[in-house]
NUPALUM-147048 format. One record per residue (C-alpha): residue in one letter; y, z, x. Coordinates in steps of 0.02 Angstrom, whole numbers, plus 32768, in hexadecimal, padded with zeros to 4 digits. Layout:
N
(bake A (Y Z X))
...
//
This chain:
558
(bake X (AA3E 801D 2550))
(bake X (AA7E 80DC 2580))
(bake X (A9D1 811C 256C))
(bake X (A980 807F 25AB))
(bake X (A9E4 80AC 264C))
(bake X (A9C4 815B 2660))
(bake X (A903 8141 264F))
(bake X (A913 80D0 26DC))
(bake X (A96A 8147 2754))
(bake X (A8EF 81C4 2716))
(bake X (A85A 8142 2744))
(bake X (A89C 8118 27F1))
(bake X (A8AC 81D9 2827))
(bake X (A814 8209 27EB))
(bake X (A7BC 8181 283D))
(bake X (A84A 8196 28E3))
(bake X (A86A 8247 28E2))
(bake X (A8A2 823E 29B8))
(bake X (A945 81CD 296A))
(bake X (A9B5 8242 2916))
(bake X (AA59 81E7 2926))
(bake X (AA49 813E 28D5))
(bake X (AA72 8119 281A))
(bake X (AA44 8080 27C5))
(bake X (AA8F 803E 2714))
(bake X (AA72 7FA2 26AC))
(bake X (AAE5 7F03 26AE))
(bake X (AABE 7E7B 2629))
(bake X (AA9C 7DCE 2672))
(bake X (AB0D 7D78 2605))
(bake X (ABA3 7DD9 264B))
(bake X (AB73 7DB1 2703))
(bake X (ABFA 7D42 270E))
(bake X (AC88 7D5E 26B8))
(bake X (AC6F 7E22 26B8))
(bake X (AC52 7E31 2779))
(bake X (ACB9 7ED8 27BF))
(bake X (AC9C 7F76 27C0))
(bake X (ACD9 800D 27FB))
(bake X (AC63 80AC 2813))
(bake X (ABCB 8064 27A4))
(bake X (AC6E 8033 2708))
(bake X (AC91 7F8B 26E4))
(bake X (AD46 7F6C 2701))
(bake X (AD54 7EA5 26D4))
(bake X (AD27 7DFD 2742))
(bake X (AD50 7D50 2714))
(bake X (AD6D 7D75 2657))
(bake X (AE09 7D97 268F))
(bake X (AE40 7CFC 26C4))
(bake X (ADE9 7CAE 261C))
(bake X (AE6C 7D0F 25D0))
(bake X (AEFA 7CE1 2640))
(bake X (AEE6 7C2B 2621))
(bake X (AECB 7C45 257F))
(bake X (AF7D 7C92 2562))
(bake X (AFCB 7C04 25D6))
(bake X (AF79 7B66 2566))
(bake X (AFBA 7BD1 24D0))
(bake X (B069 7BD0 251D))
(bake X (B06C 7B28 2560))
(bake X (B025 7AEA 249C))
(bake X (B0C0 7B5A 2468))
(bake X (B13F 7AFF 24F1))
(bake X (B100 7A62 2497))
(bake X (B114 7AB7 23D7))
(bake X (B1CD 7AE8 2419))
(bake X (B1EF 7A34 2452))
(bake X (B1CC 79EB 239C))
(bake X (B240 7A8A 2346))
(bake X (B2BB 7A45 23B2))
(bake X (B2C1 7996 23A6))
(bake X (B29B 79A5 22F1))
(bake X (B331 7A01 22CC))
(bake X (B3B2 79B8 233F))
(bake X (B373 7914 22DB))
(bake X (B384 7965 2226))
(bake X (B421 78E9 2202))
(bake X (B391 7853 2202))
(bake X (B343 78B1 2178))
(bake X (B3E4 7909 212B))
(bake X (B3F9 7893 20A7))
(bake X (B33A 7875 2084))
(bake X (B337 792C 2058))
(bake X (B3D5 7928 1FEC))
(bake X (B3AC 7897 1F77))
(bake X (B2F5 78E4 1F6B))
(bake X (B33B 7992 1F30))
(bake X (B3AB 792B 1EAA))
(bake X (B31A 78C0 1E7C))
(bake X (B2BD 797E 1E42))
(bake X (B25F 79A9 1EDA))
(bake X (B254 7A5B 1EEC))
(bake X (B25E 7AB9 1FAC))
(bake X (B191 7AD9 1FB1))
(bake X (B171 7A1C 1F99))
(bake X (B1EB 7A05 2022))
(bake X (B1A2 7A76 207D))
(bake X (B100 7A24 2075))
(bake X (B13B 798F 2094))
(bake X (B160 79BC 2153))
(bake X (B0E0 7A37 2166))
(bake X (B057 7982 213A))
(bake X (B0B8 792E 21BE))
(bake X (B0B0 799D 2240))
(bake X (AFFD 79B9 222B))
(bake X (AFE5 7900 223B))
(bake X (B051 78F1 22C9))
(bake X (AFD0 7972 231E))
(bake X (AF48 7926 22EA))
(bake X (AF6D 7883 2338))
(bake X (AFA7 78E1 23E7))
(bake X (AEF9 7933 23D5))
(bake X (AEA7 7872 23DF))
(bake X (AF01 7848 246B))
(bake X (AEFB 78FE 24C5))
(bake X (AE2C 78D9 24AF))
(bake X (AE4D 7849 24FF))
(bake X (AE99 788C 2582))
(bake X (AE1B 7916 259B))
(bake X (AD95 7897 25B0))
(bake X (ADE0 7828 2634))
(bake X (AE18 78D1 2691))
(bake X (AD70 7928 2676))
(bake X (AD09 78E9 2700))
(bake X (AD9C 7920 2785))
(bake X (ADB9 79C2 2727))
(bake X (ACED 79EB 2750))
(bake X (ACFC 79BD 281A))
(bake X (AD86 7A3B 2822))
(bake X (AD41 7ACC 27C4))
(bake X (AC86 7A97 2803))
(bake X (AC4B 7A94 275E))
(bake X (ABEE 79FB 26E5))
(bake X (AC5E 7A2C 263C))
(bake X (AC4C 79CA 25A3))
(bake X (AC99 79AA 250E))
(bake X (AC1A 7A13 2481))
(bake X (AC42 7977 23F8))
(bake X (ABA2 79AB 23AC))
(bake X (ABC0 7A4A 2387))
(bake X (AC05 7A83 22EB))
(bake X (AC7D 7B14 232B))
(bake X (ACB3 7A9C 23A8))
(bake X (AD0D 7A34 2302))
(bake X (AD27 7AD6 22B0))
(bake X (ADA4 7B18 2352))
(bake X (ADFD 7A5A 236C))
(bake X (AE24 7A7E 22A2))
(bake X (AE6F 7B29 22BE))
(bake X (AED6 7ADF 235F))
(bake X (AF13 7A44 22FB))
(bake X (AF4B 7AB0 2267))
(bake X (AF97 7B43 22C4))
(bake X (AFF4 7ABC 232C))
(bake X (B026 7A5C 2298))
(bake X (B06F 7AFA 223D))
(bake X (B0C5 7B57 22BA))
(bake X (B11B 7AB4 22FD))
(bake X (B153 7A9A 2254))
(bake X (B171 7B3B 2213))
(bake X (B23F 7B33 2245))
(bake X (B253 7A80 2210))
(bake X (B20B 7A87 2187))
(bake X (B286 7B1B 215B))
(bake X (B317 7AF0 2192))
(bake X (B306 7A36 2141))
(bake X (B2DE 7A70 2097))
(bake X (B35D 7AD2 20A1))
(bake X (B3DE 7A5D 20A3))
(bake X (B463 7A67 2000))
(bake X (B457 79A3 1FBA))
(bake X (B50F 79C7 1F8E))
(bake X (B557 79C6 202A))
(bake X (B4E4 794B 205E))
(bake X (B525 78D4 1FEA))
(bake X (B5D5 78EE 1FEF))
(bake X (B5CF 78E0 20C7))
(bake X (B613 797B 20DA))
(bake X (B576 79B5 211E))
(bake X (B54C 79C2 21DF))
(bake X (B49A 79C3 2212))
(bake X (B466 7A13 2291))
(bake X (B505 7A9A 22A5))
(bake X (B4A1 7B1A 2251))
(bake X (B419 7B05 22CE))
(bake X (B464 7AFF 235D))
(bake X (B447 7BB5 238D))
(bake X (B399 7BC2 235C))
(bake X (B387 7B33 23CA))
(bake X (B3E3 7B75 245B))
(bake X (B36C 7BFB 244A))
(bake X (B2DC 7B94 2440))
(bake X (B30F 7B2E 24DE))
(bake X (B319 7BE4 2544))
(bake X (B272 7C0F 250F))
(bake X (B22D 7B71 2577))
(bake X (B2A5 7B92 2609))
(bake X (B25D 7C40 25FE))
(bake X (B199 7C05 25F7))
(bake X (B1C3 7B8A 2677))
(bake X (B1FB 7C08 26FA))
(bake X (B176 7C6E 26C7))
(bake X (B0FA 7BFD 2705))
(bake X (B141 7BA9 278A))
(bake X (B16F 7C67 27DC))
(bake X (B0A2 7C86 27BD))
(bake X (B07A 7BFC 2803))
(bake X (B0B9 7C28 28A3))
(bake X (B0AB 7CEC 28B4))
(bake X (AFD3 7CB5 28A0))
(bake X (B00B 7C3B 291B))
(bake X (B063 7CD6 298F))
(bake X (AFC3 7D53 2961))
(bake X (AF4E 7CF3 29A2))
(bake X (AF87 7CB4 2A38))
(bake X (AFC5 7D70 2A5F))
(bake X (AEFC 7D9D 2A4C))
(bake X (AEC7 7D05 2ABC))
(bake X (AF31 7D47 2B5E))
(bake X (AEE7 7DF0 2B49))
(bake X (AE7B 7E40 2BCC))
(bake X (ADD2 7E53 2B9D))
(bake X (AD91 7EB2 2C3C))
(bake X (AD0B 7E3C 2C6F))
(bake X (AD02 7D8D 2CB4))
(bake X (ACB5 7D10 2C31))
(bake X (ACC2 7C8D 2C95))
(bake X (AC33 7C3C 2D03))
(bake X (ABC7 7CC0 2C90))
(bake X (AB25 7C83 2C48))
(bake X (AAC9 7CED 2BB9))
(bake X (AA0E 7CE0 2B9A))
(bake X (A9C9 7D2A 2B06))
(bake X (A90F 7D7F 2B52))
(bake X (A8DA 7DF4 2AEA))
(bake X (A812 7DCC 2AF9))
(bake X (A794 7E2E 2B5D))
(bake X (A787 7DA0 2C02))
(bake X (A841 7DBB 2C19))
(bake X (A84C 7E61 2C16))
(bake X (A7AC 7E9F 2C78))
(bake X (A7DB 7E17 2CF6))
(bake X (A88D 7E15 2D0B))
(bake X (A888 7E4C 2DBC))
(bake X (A823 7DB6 2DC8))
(bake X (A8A4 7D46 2D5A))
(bake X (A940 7D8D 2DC2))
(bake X (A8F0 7D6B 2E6C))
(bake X (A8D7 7CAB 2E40))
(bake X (A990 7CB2 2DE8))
(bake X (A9DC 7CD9 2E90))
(bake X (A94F 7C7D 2F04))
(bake X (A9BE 7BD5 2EC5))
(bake X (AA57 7C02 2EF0))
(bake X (AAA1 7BD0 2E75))
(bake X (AAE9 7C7A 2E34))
(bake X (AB1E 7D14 2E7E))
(bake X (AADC 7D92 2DF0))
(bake X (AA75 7DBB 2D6D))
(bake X (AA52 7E3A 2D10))
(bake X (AA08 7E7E 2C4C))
(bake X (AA53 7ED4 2BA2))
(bake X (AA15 7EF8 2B16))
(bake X (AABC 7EAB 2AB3))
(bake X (AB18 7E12 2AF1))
(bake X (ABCB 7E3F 2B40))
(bake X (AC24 7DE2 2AB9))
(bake X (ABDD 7E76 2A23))
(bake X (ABB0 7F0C 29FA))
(bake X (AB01 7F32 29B7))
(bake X (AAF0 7FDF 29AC))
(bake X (AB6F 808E 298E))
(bake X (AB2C 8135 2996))
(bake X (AB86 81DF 2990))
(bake X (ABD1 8204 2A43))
(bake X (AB7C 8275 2AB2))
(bake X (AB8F 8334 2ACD))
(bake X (ABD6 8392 2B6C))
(bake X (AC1C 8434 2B8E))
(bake X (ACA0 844C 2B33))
(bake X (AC99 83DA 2AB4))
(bake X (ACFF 840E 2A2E))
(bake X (ACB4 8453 29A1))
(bake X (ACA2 83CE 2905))
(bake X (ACEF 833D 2965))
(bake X (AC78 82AC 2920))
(bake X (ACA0 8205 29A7))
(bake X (AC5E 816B 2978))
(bake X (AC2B 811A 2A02))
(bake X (ABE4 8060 2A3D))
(bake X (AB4B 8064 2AA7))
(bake X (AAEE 7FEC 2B1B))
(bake X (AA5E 7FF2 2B91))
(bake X (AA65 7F85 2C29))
(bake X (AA10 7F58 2CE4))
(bake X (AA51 7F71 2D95))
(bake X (AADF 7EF2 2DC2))
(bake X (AB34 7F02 2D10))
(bake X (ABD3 7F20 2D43))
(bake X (ABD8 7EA0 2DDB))
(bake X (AB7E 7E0C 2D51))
(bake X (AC0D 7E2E 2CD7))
(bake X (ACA2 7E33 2D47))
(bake X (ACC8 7EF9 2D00))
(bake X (AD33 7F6C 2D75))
(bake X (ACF3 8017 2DA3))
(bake X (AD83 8092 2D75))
(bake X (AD1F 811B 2DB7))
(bake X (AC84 814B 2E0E))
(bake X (ABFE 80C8 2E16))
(bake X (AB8B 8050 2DBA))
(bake X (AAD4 8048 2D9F))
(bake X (AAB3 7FBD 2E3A))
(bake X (AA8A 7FFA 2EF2))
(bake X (AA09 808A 2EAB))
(bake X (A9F0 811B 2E92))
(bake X (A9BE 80AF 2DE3))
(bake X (A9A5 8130 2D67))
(bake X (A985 812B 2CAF))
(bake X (A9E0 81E0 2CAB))
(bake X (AA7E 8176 2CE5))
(bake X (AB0D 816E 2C74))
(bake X (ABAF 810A 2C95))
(bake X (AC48 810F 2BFC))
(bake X (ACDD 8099 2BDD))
(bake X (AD8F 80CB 2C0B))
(bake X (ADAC 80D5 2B2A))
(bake X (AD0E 8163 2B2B))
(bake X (AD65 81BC 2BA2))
(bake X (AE09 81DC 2B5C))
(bake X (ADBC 81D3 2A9B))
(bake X (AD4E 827A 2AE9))
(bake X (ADE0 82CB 2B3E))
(bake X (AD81 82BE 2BE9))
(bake X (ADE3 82E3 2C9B))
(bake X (AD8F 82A2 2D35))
(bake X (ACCB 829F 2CD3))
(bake X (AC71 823F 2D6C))
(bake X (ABDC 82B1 2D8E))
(bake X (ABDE 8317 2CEC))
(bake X (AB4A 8333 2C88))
(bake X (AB34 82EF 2BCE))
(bake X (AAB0 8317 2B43))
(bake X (AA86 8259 2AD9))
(bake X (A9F7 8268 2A59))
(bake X (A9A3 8315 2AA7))
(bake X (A9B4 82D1 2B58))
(bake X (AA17 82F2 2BF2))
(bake X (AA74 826A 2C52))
(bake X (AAF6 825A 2CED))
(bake X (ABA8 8217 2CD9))
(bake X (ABA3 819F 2D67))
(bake X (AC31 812D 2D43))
(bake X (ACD7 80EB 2CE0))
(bake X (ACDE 803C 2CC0))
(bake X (AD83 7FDB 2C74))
(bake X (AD7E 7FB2 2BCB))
(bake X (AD29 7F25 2B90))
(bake X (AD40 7EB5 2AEA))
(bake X (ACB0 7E93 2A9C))
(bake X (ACC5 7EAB 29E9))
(bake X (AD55 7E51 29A6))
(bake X (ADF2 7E3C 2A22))
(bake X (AE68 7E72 2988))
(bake X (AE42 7F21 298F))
(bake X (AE49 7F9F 2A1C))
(bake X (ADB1 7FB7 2A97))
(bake X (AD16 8033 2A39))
(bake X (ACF5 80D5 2A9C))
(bake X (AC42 808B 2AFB))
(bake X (ABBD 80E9 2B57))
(bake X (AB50 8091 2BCA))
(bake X (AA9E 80B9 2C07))
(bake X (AA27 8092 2C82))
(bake X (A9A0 8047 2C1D))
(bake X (A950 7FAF 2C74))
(bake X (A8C1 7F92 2C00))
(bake X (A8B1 7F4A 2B3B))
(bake X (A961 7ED2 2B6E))
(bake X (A995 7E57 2AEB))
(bake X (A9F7 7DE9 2B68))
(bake X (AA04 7DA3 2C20))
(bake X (AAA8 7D7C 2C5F))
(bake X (AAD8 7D21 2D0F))
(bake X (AB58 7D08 2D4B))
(bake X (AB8E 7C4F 2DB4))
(bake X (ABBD 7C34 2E50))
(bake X (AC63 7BE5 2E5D))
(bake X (AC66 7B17 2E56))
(bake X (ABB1 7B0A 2E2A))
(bake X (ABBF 7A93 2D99))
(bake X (AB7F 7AEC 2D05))
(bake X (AAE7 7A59 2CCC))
(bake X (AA9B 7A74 2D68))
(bake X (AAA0 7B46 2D66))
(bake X (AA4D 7B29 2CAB))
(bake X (A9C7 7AAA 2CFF))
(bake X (A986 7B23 2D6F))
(bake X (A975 7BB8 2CEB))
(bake X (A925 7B45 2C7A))
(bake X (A89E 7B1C 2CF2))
(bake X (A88E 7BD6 2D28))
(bake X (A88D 7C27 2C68))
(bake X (A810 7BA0 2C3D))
(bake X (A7B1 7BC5 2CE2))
(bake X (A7A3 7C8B 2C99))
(bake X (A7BC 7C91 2BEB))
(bake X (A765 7BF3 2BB6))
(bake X (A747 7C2A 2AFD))
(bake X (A7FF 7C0A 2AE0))
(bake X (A884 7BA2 2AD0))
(bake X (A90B 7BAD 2B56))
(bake X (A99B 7BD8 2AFC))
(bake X (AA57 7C1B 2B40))
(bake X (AB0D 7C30 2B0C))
(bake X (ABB3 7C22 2B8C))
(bake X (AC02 7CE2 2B74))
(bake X (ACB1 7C72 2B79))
(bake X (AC8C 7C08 2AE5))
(bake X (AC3A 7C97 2A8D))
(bake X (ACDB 7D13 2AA4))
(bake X (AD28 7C76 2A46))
(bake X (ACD6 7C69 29BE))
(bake X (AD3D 7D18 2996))
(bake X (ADD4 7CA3 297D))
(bake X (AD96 7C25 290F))
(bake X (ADB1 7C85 2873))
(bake X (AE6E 7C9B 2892))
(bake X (AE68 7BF5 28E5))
(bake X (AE44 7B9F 2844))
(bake X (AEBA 7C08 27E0))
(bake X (AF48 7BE0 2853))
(bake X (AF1E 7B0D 283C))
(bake X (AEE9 7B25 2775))
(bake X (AF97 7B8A 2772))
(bake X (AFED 7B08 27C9))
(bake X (AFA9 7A94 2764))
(bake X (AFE1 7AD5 26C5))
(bake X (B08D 7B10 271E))
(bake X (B0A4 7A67 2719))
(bake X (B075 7A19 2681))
(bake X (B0E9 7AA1 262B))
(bake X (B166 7A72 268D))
(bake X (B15D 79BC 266B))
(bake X (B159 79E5 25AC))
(bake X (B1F7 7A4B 25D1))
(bake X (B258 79B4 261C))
(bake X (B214 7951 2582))
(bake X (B265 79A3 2511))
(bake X (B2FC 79CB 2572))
(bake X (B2FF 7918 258E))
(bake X (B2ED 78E6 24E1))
(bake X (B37B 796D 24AB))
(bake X (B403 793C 2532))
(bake X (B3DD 78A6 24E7))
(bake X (B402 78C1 2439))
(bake X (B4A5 7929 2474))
(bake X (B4F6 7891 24BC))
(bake X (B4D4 7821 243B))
(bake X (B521 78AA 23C0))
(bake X (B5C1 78A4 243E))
(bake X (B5BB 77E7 2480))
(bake X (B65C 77C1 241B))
(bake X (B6AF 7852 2475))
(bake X (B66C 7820 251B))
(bake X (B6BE 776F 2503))
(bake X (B750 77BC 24E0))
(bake X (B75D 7837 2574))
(bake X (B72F 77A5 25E4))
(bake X (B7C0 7739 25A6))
(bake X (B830 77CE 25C0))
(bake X (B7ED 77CE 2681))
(bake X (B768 783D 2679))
(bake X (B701 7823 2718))
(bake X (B62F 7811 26FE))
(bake X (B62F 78CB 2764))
(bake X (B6A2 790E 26DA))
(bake X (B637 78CC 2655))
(bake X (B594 7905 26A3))
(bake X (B5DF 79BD 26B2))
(bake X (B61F 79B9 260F))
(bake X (B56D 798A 25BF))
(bake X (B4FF 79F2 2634))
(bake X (B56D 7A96 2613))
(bake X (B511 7AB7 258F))
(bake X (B470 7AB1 25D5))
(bake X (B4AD 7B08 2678))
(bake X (B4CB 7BA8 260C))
(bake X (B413 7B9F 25A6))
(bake X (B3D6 7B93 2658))
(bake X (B42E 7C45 268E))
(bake X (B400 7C99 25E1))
(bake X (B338 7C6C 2604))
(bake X (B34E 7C91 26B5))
(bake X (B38F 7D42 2682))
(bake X (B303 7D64 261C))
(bake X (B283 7D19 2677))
(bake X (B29E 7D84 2736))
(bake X (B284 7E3D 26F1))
(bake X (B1E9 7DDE 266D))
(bake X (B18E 7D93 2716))
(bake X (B1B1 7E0B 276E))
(bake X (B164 7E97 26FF))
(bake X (B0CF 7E1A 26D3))
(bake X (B097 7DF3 278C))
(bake X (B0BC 7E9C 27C5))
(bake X (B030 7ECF 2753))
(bake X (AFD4 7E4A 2783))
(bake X (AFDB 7E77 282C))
(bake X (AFBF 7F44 2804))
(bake X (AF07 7F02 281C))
(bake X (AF11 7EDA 28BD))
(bake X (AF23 7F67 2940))
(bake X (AF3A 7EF4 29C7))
(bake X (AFD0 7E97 297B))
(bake X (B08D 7E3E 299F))
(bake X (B11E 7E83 2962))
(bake X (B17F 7DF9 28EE))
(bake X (B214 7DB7 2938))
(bake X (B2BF 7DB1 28F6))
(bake X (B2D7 7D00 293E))
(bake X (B24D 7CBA 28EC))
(bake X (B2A5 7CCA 284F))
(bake X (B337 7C85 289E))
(bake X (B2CD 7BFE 28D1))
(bake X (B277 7BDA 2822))
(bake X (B327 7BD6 27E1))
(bake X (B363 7B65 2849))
(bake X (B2D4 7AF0 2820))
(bake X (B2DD 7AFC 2773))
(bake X (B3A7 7ADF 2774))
(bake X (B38B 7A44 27E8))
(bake X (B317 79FB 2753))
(bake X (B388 7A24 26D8))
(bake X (B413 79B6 2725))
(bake X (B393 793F 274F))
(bake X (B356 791C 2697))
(bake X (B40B 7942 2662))
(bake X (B461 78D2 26D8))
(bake X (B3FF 783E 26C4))
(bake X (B423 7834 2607))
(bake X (B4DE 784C 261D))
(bake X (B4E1 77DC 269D))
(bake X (B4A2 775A 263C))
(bake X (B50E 776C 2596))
(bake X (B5B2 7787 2615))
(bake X (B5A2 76D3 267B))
(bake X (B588 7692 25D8))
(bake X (B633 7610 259C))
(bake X (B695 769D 2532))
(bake X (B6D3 7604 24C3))
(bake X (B624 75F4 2472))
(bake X (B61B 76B5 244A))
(bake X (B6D3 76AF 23F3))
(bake X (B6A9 7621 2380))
(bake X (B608 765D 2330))
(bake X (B6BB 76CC 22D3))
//
């Protein structure tokens, strides 16, 4: 593709020898959309990046729920203490044992996989309307069957990779006799276990809301032009753009708007870079990038862009050897007070007339491209105009229909809102902040499952001693401190470990953006906060439950 490429640039300047600063390479249409952005003519990434990011959070959530089963599995080994023993006596070996769990932990995921598809199906339809897409389930596709295997299996094995350890492991001895203790063996690895949720959980939820922070940091930014009230029309056919005087003139003659004016690029993107432009005393192999765009009179006044310096192209004298720059061009080119200085652009000469403020057109995540602007009124892609204010925008788009179809007849009438179209920059972190929500809180309601499920088991291993304590006068607050103690410190250990691991993780995430937040210690604080309120939630109710209970009925099962 290399040499496919450099014939091509060869082609064009043979055939355009006057153009000696653009460069053109090849992008593969199947990477359009996940391998979007570039930098300089190098592909640096696009969507595939998020493809990957919620790729690693449905592998951690799957591994919340593989964590849950280790868990409960082992804090319920007593159940299967004996089973174990009198098999080991009756001459099975540890491998069968083994086995044994690892088949019924496979089948365990096999059967969540039914009702997961299930699940999928009835959620499907909603899951399309929020992503805009029409996504199907492949059932008739062989690797479809061959993936769902690999998921059910690796599921299946790694959620019963510790029980089915640890329970074979048991000595049928002890077992026997009752001097062995399930479950006092495990209790560390289990600690640990529980942590590594908190931690995940934390993880996510902190995500979750830094997205959340990003991109409502980029929405209140200035983007140096008015979108509102600003109507874009794309024109580029011969009828417009011989006749635009013409097209303007009936524009205005309705009243309806107080500008208009044509580009060859929309405001809301960038269609063309070139190398920046020489002066005198330019230093010598400084190679600027810069964005260009060629525009009519009353661009400045259509947009709603402030003139830093000097003046625009309206008001005359209108001349293609007019340039105007950005406030970015200036400082990237070192420039002090340039109004009126001359400038060399492909072989020709032009006039510094004017500094504009910077304007956002590219994505609003990254500071504003060095821009030159020219005075170039003919071969425009667009028409923009501008409304006046409280003319109700149906009626504005009834007149221009009538007047484009009046002079460009050939065509459709077609045009885009510059507000709604500078939105459409959002929706990709828009969607990652709701999928991430979304699976912020699934994990977190697998989290308070098993947490749940393992306070739980705790009190019932200690219901005799909470019967006791409450006949002695323990109060239900003692009791509920006593039980959720334990959970209180997991919650500090994963909280530990979780800050610096977030922070490092979204700090790099947000290394891509040069127009960024800075994370918060109280968000943490925050997150923490949340996550210990739902550990004494789930905690609390279970102790609360087994500590009104009649301590008379615990006692007597002695």
């Amino acid at each position: 593709m290399s040499k496919l490429q450099e014939n091509i640039n060869d082609l064009v300047k043979t055939n355009n020898p006057n153009d000696k600063v653009s460069t053109y390479f090849l992008h593969p249409m199947n990477k359009w959309r996940l391998y979007s952005d570039f930098k300089e003519g190098v592909n640096t990434g696009g969507m595939i990046e998020y493809v990957r990011l919620f790729s690693i959070i449905a592998f951690i959530i799957l591994l919340i729920a593989c964590v849950n089963f280790m868990n409960l599995s082992t804090a319920r080994s007593e159940k299967r203490a004996k089973e174990v023993g009198i098999r080991k006596t009756l001459g099975s070996g540890k491998k069968q044992l083994i086995l044994q769990f690892f088949f019924e932990s496979v089948i365990l995921a096999l059967l969540a996989f039914v009702f997961s598809l299930l699940i999928v199906l009835l959620l499907l339809p909603s899951f399309n309307l929020l992503v805009s897409k029409q996504l199907v389930l492949p059932f008739g596709q062989s690797m479809f069957w061959v993936w769902v295997s690999g998921i059910v299996l690796f599921t299946g094995l790694v959620a019963g990779s510790y029980p089915a350890l640890y329970l074979s492991s048991f000595n049928p001895i002890k077992v026997l006799k009752g001097t062995f203790l399930a479950g006092k063996k495990a209790m560390m690895p289990r600690r640990v276990l529980v942590v590594a949720q908190f931690v995940i959980s934390i993880l996510l939820i902190s995500a979750t809301i830094i997205v959340y922070q990003q991109i409502q940091h980029v929405k209140k930014r200035d983007v140096g032009y008015n979108p509102n009230n600003l109507i874009m029309i794309p024109s580029s056919t011969p009828d417009l753009d011989n006749n635009f005087s013409v097209v303007k003139n009936e524009i205005l003659k309705t009243g309806l708007f107080q500008s208009a004016t044509r580009t060859s690029a929309p405001i809301t993107d960038i269609w063309n870079y070139s190398p920046a432009p020489d002066w005198a005393g330019k230093p010598a192999g400084m190679n600027l990038l810069v964005s260009a765009l060629r525009t009519d009179a009353d661009f400045t006044k259509t947009m709603g862009i402030k003139m830093i310096a000097g003046k625009d192209f309206s008001g005359a004298p209108a001349d293609s050897a007019n340039m105007m720059m950005n406030a970015s061009a200036v400082k990237a080119m070192g420039l002090k007070d340039p109004v009126g200085m001359a400038l060399t652009y492909n072989k020709r000469k032009y006039t510094l007339t004017g500094i504009t403020s910077d304007v956002v057109m590219s994505s609003p995540y990254k500071p504003v491209d060095p821009m030159i602007i020219f005075y170039r009124p003919h071969h425009s892609n667009y028409i923009s105009v501008r409304l006046n204010k409280d003319v109700r925008p149906q009626q504005a788009l009834s007149s221009l229909e009538v007047i484009f179809k009046k002079l460009n007849p050939a065509f459709p009438f077609e045009y885009q809102f510059a507000d709604q179209e500078f939105g459409k920059k959002f929706a990709a972190e828009e969607l990652i902040s709701k999928l991430t929500n979304i699976f912020a809180g699934l994990a977190i309601f697998i989290c308070c499952l098993g947490l749940a499920g393992l306070a739980s088991f705790t009190i019932e291993k200690r219901i005799r001693e909470i019967g006791v304590r409450k006949v002695l006068g323990a109060s239900v607050q003692q009791l509920l401190m006593l039980i959720s103690k334990e959970f209180l410190k997991l919650v500090l250990a994963a909280f530990i470990i979780a800050v610096p691991l977030t922070w490092w993780l979204m700090s790099n995430w947000l290394d891509k953006y040069e127009y960024r937040i800075h994370i918060s210690v109280w968000l943490f604080a925050v997150v923490g906060g949340l996550i210990l309120l739902l550990t004494l939630l789930v905690v609390s109710a279970n102790t609360i439950r087994a500590a009104v209970k009649n301590p008379v009925k615990s006692l007597r099962t002695e």
